[in-house]
C-alpha positions as CSV (number, residue, x, y, z in Angstrom):
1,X,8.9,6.6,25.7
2,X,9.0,3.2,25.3
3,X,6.0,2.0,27.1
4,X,4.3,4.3,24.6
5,X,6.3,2.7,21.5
6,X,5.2,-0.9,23.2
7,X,1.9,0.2,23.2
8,X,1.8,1.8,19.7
9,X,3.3,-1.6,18.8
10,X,0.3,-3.6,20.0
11,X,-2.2,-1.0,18.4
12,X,-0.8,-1.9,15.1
13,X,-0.5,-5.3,15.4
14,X,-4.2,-5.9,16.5
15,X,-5.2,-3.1,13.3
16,X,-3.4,-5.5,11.1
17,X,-5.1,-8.7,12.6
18,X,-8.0,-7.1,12.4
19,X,-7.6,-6.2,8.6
20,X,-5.9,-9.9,7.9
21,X,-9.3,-11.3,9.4
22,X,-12.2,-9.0,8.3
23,X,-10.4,-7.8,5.3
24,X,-8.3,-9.9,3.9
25,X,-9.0,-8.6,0.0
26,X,-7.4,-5.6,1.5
27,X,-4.3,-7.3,3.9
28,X,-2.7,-8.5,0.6
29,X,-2.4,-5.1,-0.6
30,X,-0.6,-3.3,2.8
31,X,2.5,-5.2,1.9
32,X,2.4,-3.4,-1.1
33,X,1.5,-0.1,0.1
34,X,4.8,2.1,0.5
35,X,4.1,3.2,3.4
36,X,6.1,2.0,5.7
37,X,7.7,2.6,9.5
38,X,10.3,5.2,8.4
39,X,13.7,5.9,10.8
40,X,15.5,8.2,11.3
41,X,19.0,9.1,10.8
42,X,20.3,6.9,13.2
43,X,18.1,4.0,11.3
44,X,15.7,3.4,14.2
45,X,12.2,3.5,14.4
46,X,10.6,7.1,16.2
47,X,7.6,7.4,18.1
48,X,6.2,9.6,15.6
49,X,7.4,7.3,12.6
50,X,4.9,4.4,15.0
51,X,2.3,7.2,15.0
52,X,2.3,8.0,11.6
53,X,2.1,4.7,10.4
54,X,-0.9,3.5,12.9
55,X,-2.8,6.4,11.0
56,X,-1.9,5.5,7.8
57,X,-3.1,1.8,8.3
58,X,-6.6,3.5,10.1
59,X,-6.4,6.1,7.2
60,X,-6.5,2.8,5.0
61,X,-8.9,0.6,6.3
62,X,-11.3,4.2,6.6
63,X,-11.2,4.5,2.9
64,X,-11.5,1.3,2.1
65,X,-14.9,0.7,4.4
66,X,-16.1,3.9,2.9
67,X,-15.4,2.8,-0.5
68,X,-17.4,-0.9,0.0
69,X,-20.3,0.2,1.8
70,X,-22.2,1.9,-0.8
């Protein structure tokens, strides 16, 4: 399980560089998007909570592209 957290991990982090570099109008905002990497009761990260979250930044960037292209 954590291989695929590690993993998970990288995937967001290069996401994020990617939308710091060819985005950055839209990096400024994800600190201020409430979505965040939620825990659970035990207050530590889940796999789904890394899953979730990698689709909400792809789920950002999606809408944002399809929003600036026209």
């Amino acid at each position: 399980m954590m291989k695929k957290i590690q993993k998970l991990t990288q995937e967001i982090n290069e996401l994020t560089v990617r939308i710091e570099q060819e985005y950055p109008e839209l990096y400024r905002y994800l600190d201020e998007n409430p979505i965040t990497i939620s825990v659970d009761d035990e207050a530590k990260p889940t796999y789904n909570s890394f899953v979730d979250y990698l689709e909400s930044l792809k789920s950002i960037l999606e809408k944002y592209m399809e929003s600036h292209s026209k």
